[in-house]
C-alpha positions, 0 to 999 in steps of 0.5 A: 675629266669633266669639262664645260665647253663655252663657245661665245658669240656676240650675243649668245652663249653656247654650253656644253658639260661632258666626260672626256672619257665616256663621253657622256654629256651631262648638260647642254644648251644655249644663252641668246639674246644676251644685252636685250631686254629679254634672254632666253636660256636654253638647256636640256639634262637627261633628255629633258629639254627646258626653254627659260625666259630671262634677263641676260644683261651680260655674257658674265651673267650667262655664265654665272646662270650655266655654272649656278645649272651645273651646281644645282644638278650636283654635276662636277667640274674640273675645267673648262675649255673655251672655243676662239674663233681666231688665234692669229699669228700666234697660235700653233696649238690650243693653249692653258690660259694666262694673262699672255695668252689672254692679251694675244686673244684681244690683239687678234680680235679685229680679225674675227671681231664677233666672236673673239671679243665675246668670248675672251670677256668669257675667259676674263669673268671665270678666271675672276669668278672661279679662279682655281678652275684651269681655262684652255682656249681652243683655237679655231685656226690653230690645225691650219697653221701647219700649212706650207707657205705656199699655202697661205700666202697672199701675193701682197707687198711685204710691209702689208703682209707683215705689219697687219699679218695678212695671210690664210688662217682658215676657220673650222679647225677642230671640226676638220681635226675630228673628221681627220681624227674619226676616218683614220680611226675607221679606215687605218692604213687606207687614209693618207689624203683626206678632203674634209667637207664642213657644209652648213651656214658656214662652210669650208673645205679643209685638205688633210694629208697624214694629219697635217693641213694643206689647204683650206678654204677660208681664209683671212676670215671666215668669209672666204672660199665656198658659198654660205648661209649669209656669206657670199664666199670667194668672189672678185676682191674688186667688187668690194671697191667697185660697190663702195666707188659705185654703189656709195656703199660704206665699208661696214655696209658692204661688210654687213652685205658679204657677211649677212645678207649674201650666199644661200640668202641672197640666193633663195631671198627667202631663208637661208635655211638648206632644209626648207629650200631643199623642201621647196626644191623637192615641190619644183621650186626653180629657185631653190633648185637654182640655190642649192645647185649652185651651193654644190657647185661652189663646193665642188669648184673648191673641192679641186684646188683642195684635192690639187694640193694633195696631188690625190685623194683617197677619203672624203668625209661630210660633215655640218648641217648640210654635210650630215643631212642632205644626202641630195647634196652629198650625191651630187657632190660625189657624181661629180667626181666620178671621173676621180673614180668616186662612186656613191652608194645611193641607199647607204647615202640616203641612210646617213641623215639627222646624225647616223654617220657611216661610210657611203662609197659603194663597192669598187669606188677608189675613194672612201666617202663617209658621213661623220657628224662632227663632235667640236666639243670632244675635241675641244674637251680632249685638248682641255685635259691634256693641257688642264692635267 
């Protein structure tokens, strides 16, 4: 099946056409600035990358561009899957869309306003504009939802738990998914507890025992758990209050402060860019030595919690911008555990960088430690056909 893979954002346009069986990619690329006075649509088919300024006025209009692409190269379509962010309560599965389904995406929207709202307009225009092609959302959340009670509840009073569902839902779900997918596939029998690190500008842990999650890092959004690009992650939840008491912050300021302006960012206050840090670091910048060790720090911290929840640990996999690029890192992460008796493979490690995945344990390490660069896009396209056919 041919399956066209959108991931919308507030003001962009993710693309991605591919073959659910030999996984050829046909086209890809990305809308941005959509709702600004000038757009930019960029796409590449058969290598050849092409950069076009445009008027997006509309995520409708982004589409209608992608699809007008697809048309013109002679590509076939048969469905399309759509990446949500945020499924909420209602979702334990990706699902085939329907009106229902389509309400429920907009009554958990406030959860993950940014991407939820964009991308459900999405589904709305390509139900209207092509209504025999099947839609699939793919849920975001949905992996996590298996977790033990235990897991995701938050020590609140009830009516508050209940009337505005506050609970862990974590975030990266088919990316953790893919990495519990491909390790299994590698390692077999020798995979039953894996801890799934997704390291990039969003970051989370993910603790995967026979396919099933445990725990996660992120929580009721994204926000929570490791330290990020613009994310501040898990700190005092009192500090929310006492900025707005103290501080004279608004709500929506400090939200913007957490979400955008915090993390790696605030941090480094230059960029939030791991790759021009860990530059700066190797020139003996003690502010990006400062930035990045603490970025591993806050990964290996939470790493505990995800292994605790397991009661063990046999795999780890990388994954991300971070994950799959900077092997200084991943070597750091891994030394720390060596009381765990992980042991890294310092040329094998230094190997896996801009995309090359394999495993970088060294002999005798009684963990399997590998880099697999994510794929979100299979498996969105793989959970498309299944429910598309």
């Amino acid at each position: 099946m041919n399956v066209l893979v959108l991931n919308a954002g507030s003001s962009s346009l993710k693309f991605q056409l591919m073959n659910t069986k030999t996984r050829e990619i046909f086209t890809k690329g990305n809308c941005e600035k959509i709702g600004l006075e000038e757009g930019i649509f960029g796409h590449s088919e058969g290598g050849e990358k092409v950069k076009e300024t445009v008027v997006l006025p509309d995520h409708g209009t982004a589409v209608r561009m992608v699809i007008d692409l697809i048309n013109e190269h002679g590509f076939e379509m048969d469905a399309i899957g759509h990446r949500i962010v945020q499924g909420g309560w209602h979702f334990t599965d990706s699902a085939l869309v329907d009106d229902d389904v389509l309400a429920k995406i907009y009554e958990v929207a406030p959860l993950a306003p940014l991407h939820n709202y964009a991308e459900a307009g999405v589904i709305e225009f390509c139900r209207e504009a092509y209504p025999s092609i099947p839609n699939v959302a793919v849920f975001d959340t949905s992996f996590h939802m298996g977790m033990p009670e235990m897991s995701y509840t938050y020590p609140l009073p009830k009516e508050v738990r209940e009337k505005y569902h506050v609970r862990k839902y974590g975030a990266h779900g088919t990316s953790h998914r893919y990495e519990w997918k491909t390790a299994k596939e590698m390692l077999g029998d020798r995979c039953h507890r894996l801890l799934s690190c997704h390291l990039g500008n969003g970051s989370s842990l993910c603790a995967i025992e026979d396919g099933v999650c445990r725990d996660t890092t992120m929580g009721l959004t994204p926000l929570d758990g490791l330290m990020m690009g613009t994310r501040c992650g898990s700190i005092d939840p009192a500090t929310v209050c006492y900025l707005q008491r103290v501080g004279g912050y608004t709500a929506d300021e400090v939200d913007t402060m957490m979400n955008k302006q915090s993390g790696i960012l605030a941090m480094y206050e230059k960029t939030s860019d791991a790759r021009d840090i860990r530059e700066a670091a190797l020139k003996g910048d003690e502010k990006a030595l400062f930035t990045l060790d603490l970025f591993a720090y806050k990964a290996m911290l939470h790493s505990g919690s995800m292994i605790f929840s397991m009661a063990g640990v046999d795999t780890i996999t990388f994954a991300g911008g971070i994950g799959e690029n900077d092997w200084a890192t991943r070597q750091a992460f891994c030394e720390f555990f060596e009381w765990l008796g992980v042991r890294v493979d310092r040329a094998k490690n230094k190997e896996c960088v801009g995309g090359k995945g394999g495993v970088i344990s060294a002999a005798g390490s009684s963990v399997t430690v590998a880099v697999i660069p994510t794929d979100e896009e299979y498996m969105i396209s793989l959970d498309v056909e299944r429910l598309a056919k």
